[in-house]
C-alpha positions in Angstrom: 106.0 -51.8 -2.7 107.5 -49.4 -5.0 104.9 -49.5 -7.8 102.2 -48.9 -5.1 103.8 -46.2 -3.8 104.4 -44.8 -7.7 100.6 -45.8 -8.6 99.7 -43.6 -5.8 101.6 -40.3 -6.6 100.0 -40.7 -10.0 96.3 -41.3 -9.2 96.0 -39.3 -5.9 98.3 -36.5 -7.4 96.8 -36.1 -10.8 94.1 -33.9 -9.7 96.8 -31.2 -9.1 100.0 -32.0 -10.7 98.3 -33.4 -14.0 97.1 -29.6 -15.7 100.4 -28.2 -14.3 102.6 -31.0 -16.0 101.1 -30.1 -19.0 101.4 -26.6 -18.4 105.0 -27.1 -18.1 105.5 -29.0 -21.0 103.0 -26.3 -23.0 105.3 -23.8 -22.5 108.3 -26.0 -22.8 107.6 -27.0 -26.4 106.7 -22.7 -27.2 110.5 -22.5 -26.0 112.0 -24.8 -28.1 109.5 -24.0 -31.2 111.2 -20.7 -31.1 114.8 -21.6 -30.2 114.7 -23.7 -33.2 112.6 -20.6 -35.2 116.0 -18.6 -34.2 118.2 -21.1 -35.0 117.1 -21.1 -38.4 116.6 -17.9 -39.2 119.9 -17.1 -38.1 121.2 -19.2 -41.8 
């Protein structure tokens, strides 16, 4: 019951939630890219 109901967020979701998941993680690595650029820098 639980991995139909998990399949189906995935496949009948996707269309949407899909592009803006890796929107979100996109920007979410550019964030940490240049955290870690000022971190180092900063030595």
């Amino acid at each position: 019951m639980m991995g139909y109901g998990y399949e189906g967020m995935i496949g009948g979701g996707m269309g949407i939630f899909g592009p803006l998941l890796g929107l979100i993680v996109l920007v979410d690595l550019v964030l940490v890219g240049i955290w870690l650029w000022q971190q180092v820098s900063k030595k």
